[in-house]
C-alpha positions as YAML, in Angstrom:
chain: A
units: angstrom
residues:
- id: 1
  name: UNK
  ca: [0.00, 0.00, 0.00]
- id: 2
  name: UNK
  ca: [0.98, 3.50, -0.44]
- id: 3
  name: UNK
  ca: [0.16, 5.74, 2.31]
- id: 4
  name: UNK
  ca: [-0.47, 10.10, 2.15]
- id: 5
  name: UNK
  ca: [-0.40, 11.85, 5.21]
- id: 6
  name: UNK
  ca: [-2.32, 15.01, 5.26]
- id: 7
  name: UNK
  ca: [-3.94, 17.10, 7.47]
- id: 8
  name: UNK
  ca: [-4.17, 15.52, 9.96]
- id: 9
  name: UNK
  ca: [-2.70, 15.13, 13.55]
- id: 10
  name: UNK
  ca: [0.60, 13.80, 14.17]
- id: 11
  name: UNK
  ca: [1.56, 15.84, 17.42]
- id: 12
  name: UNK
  ca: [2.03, 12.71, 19.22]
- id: 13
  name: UNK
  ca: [5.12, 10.78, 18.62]
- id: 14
  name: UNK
  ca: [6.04, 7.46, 20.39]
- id: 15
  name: UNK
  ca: [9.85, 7.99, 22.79]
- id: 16
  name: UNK
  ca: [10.88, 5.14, 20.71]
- id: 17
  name: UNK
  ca: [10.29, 3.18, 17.32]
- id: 18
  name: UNK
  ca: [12.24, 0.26, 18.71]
- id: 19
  name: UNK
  ca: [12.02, -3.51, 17.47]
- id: 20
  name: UNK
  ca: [11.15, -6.15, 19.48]
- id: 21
  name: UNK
  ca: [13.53, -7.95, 21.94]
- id: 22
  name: UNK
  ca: [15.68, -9.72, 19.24]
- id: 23
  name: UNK
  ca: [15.60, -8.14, 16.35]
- id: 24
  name: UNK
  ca: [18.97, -8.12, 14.62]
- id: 25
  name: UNK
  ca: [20.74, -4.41, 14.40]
- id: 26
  name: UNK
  ca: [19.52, -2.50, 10.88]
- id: 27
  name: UNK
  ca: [21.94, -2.81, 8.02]
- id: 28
  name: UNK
  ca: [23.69, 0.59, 7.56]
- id: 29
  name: UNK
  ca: [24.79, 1.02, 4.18]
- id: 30
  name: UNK
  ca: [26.45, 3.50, 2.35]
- id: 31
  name: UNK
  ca: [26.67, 4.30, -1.92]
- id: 32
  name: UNK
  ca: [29.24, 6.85, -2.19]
- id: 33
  name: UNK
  ca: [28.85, 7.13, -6.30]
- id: 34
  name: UNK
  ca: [25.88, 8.28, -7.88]
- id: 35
  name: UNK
  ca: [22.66, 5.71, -8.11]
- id: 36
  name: UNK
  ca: [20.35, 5.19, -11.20]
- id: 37
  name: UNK
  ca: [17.01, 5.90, -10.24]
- id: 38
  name: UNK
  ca: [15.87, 2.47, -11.21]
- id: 39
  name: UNK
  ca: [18.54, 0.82, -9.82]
- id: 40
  name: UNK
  ca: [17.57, 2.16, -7.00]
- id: 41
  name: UNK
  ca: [14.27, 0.83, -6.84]
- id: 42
  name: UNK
  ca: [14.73, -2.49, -8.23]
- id: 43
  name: UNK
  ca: [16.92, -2.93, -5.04]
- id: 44
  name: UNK
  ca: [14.23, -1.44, -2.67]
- id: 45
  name: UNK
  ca: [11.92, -3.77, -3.81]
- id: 46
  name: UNK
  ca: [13.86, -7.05, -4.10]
- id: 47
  name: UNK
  ca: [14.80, -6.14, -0.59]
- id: 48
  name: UNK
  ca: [11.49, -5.90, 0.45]
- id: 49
  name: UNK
  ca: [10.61, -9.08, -0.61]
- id: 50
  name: UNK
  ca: [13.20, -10.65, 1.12]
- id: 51
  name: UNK
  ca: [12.44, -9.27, 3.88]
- id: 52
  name: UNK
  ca: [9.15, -10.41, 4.06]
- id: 53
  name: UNK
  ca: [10.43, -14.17, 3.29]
- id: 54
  name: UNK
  ca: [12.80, -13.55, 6.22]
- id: 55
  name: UNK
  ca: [15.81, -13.94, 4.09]
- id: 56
  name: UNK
  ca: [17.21, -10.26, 4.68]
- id: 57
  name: UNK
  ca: [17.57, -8.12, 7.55]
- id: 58
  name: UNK
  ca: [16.41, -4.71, 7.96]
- id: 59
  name: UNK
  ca: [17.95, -1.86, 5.98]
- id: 60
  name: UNK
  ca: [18.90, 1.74, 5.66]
- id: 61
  name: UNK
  ca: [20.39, 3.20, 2.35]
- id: 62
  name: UNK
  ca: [22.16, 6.09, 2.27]
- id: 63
  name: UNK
  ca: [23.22, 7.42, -1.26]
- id: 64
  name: UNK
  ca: [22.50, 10.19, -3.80]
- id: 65
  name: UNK
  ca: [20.94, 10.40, -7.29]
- id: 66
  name: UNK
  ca: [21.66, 11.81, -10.35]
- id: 67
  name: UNK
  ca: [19.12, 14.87, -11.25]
- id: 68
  name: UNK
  ca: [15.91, 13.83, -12.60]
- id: 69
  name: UNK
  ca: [11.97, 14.12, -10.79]
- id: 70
  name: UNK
  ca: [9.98, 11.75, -9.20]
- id: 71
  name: UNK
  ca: [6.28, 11.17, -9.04]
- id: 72
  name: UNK
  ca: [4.25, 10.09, -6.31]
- id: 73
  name: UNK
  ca: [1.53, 8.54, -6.76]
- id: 74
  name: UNK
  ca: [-0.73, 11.81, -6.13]
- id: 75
  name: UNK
  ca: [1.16, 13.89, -8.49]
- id: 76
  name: UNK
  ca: [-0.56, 16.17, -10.77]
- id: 77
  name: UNK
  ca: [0.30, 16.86, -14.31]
- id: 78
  name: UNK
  ca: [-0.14, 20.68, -14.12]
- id: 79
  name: UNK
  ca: [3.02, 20.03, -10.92]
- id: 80
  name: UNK
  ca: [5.60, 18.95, -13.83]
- id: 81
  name: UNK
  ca: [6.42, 22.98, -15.12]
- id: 82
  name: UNK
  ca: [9.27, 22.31, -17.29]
- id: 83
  name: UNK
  ca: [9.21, 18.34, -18.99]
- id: 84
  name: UNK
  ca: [12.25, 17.92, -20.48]
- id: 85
  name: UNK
  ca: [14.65, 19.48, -18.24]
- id: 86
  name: UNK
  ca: [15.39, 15.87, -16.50]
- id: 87
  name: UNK
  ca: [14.33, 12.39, -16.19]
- id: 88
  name: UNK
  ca: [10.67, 11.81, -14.85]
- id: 89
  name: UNK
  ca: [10.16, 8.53, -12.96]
- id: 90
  name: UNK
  ca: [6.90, 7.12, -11.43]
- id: 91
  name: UNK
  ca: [8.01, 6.41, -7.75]
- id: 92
  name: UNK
  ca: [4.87, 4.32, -6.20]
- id: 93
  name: UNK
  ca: [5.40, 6.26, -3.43]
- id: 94
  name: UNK
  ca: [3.45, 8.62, -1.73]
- id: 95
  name: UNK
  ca: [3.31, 11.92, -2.34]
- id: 96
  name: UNK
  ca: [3.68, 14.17, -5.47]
- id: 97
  name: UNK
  ca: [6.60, 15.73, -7.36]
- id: 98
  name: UNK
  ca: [9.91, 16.07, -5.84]
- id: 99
  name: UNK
  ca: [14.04, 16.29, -7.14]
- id: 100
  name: UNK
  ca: [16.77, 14.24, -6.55]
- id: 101
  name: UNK
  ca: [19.93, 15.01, -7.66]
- id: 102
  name: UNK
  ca: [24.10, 15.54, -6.34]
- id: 103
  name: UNK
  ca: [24.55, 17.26, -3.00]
- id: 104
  name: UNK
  ca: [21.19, 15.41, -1.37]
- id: 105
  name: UNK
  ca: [21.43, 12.65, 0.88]
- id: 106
  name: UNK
  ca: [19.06, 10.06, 0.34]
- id: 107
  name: UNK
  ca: [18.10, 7.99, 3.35]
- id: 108
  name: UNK
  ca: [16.12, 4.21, 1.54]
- id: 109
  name: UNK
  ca: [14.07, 3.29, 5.19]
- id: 110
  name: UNK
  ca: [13.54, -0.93, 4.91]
- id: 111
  name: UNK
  ca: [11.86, -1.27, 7.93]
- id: 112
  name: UNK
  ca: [9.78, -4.09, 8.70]
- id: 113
  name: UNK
  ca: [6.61, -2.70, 11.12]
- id: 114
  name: UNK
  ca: [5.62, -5.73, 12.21]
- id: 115
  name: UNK
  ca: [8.32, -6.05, 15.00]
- id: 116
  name: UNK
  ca: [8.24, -2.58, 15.41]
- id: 117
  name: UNK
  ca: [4.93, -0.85, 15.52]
- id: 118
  name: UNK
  ca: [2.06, -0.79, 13.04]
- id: 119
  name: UNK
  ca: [1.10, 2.94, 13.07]
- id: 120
  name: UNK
  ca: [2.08, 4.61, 9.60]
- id: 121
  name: UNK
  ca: [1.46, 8.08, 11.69]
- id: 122
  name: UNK
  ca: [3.60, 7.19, 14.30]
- id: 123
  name: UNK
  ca: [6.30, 6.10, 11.44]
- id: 124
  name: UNK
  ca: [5.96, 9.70, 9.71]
- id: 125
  name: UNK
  ca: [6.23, 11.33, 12.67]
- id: 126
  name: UNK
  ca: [9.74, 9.25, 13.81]
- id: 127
  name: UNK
  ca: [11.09, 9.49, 10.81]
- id: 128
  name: UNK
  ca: [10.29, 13.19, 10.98]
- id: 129
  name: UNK
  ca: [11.56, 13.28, 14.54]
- id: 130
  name: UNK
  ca: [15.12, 11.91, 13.27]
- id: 131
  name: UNK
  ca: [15.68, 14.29, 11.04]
- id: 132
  name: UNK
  ca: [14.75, 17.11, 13.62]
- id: 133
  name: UNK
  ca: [16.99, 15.13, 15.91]
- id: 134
  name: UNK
  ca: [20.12, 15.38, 13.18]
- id: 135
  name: UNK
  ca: [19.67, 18.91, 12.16]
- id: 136
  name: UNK
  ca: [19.90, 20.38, 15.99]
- id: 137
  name: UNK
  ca: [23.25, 18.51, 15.90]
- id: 138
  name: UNK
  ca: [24.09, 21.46, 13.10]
- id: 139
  name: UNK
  ca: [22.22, 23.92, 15.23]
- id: 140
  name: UNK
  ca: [19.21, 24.09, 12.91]
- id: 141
  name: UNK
  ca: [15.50, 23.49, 14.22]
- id: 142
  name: UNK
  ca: [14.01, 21.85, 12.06]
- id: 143
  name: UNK
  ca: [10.20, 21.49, 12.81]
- id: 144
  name: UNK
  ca: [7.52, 19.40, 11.57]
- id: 145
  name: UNK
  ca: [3.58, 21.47, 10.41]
- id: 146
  name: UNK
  ca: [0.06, 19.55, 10.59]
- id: 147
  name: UNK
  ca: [-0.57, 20.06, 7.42]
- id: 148
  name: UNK
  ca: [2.30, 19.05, 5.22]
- id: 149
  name: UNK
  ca: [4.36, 15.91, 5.55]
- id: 150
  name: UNK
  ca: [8.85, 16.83, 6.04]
- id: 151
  name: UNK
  ca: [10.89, 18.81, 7.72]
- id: 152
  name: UNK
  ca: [10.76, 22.28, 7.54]
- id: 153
  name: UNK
  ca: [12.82, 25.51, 8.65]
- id: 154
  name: UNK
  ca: [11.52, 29.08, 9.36]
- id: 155
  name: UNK
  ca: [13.75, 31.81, 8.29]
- id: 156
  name: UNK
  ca: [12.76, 35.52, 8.12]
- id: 157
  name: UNK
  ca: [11.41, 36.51, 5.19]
- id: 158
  name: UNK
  ca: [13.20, 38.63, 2.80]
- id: 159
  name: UNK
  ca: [9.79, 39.82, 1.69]
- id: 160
  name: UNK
  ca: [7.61, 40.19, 4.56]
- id: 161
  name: UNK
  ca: [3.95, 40.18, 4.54]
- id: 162
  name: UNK
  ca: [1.15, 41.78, 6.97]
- id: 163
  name: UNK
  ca: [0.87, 37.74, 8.50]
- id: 164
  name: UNK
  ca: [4.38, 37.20, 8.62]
- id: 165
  name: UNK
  ca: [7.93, 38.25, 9.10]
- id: 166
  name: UNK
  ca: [9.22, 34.73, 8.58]
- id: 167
  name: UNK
  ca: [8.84, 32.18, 5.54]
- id: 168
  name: UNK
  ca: [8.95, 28.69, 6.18]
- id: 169
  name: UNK
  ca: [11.35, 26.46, 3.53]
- id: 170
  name: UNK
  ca: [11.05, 22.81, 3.51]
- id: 171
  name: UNK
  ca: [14.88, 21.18, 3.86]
- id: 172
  name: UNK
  ca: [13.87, 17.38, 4.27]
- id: 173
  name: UNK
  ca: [10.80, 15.37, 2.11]
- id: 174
  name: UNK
  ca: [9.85, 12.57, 2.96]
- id: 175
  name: UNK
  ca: [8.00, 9.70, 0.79]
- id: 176
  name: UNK
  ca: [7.14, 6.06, 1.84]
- id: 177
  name: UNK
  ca: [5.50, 3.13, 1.08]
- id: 178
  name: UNK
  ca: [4.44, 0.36, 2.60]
- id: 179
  name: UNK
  ca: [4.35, -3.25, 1.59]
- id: 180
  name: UNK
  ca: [2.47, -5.92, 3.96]
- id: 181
  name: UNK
  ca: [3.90, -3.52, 6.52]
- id: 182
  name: UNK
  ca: [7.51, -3.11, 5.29]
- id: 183
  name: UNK
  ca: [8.56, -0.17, 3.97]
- id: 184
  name: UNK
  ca: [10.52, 1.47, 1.40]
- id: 185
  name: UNK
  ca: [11.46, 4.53, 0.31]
- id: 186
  name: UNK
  ca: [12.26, 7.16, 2.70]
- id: 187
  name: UNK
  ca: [13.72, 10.74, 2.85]
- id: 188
  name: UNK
  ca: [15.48, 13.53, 1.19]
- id: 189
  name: UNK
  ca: [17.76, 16.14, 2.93]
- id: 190
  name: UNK
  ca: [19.34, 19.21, 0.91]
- id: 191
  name: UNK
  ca: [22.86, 19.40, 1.73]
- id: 192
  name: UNK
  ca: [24.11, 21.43, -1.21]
- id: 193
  name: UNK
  ca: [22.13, 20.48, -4.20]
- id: 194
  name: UNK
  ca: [21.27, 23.34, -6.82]
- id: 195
  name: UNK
  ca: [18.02, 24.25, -5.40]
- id: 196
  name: UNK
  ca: [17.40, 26.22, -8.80]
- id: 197
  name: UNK
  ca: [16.53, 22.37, -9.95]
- id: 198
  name: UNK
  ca: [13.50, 22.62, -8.25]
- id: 199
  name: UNK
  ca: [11.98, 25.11, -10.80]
- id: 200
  name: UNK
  ca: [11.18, 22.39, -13.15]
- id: 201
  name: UNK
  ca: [8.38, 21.19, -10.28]
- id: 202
  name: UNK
  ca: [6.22, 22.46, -7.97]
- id: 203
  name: UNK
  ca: [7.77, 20.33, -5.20]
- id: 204
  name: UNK
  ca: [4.70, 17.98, -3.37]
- id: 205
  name: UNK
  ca: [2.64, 20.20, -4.88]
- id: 206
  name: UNK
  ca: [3.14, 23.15, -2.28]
- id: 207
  name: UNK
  ca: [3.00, 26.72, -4.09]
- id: 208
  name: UNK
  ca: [3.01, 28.90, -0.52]
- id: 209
  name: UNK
  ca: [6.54, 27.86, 0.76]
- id: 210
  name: UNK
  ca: [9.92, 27.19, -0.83]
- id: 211
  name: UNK
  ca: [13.38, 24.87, -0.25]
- id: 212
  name: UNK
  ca: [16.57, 25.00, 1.18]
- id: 213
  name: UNK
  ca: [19.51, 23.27, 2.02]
- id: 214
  name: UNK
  ca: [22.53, 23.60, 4.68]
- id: 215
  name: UNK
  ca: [24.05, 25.72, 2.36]
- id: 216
  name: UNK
  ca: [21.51, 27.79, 1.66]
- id: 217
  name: UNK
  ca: [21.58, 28.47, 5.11]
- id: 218
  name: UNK
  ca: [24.74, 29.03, 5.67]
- id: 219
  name: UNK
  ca: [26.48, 25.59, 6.68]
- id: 220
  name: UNK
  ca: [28.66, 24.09, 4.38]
- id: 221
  name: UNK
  ca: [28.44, 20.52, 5.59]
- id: 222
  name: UNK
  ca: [30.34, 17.56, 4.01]
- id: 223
  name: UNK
  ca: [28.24, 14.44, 3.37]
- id: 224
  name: UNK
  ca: [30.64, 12.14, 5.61]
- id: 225
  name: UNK
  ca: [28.95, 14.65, 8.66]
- id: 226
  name: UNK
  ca: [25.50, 14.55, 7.67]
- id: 227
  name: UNK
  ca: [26.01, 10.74, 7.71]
- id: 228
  name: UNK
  ca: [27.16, 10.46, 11.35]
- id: 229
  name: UNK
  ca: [24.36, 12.72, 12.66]
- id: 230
  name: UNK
  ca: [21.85, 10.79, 10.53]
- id: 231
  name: UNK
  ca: [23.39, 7.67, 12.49]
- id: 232
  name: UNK
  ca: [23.32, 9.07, 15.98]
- id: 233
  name: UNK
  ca: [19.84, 9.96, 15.60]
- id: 234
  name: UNK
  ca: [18.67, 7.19, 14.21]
- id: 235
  name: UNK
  ca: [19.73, 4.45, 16.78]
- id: 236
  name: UNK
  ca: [18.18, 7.00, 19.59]
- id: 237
  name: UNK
  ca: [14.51, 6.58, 17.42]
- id: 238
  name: UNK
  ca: [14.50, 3.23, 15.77]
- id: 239
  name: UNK
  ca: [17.91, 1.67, 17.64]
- id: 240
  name: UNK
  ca: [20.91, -0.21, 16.77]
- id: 241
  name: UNK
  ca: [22.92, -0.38, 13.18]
- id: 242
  name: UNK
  ca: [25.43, -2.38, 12.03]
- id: 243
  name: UNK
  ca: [27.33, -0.69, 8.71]
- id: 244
  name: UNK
  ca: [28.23, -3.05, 5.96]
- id: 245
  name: UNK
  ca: [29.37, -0.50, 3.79]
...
């Protein structure tokens, strides 16, 4: 199943997304060269499957993508602006249109809810939670809205309105789905990507608030960095690794 979140509560978050007793550590792995799109999912999905015939452990994937688009599976024509500028690829994930490309770390969540806890809100909102978690280690709060799935950050506003002195810009997406309670895909943090790529898109479909990245704020952050936060935080929610890269 595919699963969109919107509008609608997800103030409460569990103190932990823990396995049961037993449960072996989650595969950390790390893709330091650039990964196909497809590629990419043909490996989310075999993995998946073995997972489900208990012939693979749990997994996190940490790499980035060439630039191209993907579409969720409530993506809307009109969303696509500009075609042709890069590769379009149907996702079967939720959501709507978003960009991958260099300079954004890409976090593939295999996760198997059964032996965790089967609540897709709860899982949105830990997975959201981790990535709050890893930005305050860079001394940016990150903070999740009510209605609009990801991780956001609110900056003041170069262009001020009479409602606001602050715009909010969206630094993290996340997109899942889920597969007789597995899941797959996962979550997108701007490091330094060119956010002028995400012209060619309105991104989730969200006209009212933009993107940005460490850089864009400010922090030049090497990708070996973001990985160690994204580590730290992520045994504290969902709990111990074990990297095979």
């Amino acid at each position: 199943m595919t699963f969109e979140l919107k509008y609608t509560d997800r103030s409460y978050l569990p103190d932990q997304f823990k396995a049961i007793s037993g449960n072996p550590p989650v595969e950390w792995k790390v893709t330091n060269n650039l990964v196909e799109y497809p590629e990419a999912l043909r490996y989310m999905q075999e993995r998946v499957e073995n997972i489900l015939a208990q012939n693979a452990h749990e997994q996190v994937w940490l790499l980035e993508h060439p630039s191209l688009y993907t579409a969720g599976t409530s993506a809307k024509k009109k969303d696509l602006l500009t075609p042709h500028l890069f590769p379009v690829y149907e996702a079967g994930r939720g959501g709507e249109f978003t960009y991958h490309g260099p300079g954004q770390r890409i976090a593939y969540i295999m996760l198997d809810l059964k032996r965790r806890r089967q609540d897709i809100r709860a899982f949105i909102s830990a997975l959201e939670e981790w990535i709050i978690q890893m930005l305050a280690k860079f001394n940016i709060k990150g903070e999740r809205r009510e209605d609009r799935v990801g991780v956001w950050v609110q900056r003041h506003s170069c262009q001020s309105t009479q409602n606001s002195l602050f715009s909010e810009d969206k630094i993290a997406a996340i997109g899942i789905r889920v597969r007789k309670w597995v899941s797959f895909h996962g979550v997108s943090i701007n490091v330094d990507p060119n956010l002028a790529h995400y012209s060619g898109i309105v991104p989730c479909g969200i006209t009212n608030h933009g993107v940005t990245s460490f850089l864009d704020l400010g922090l030049p952050t090497k990708m070996h960095d973001i990985d160690i936060a994204l580590k730290q935080s992520f045994e504290q929610i969902f709990g111990p690794i074990i990297d095979i890269s």
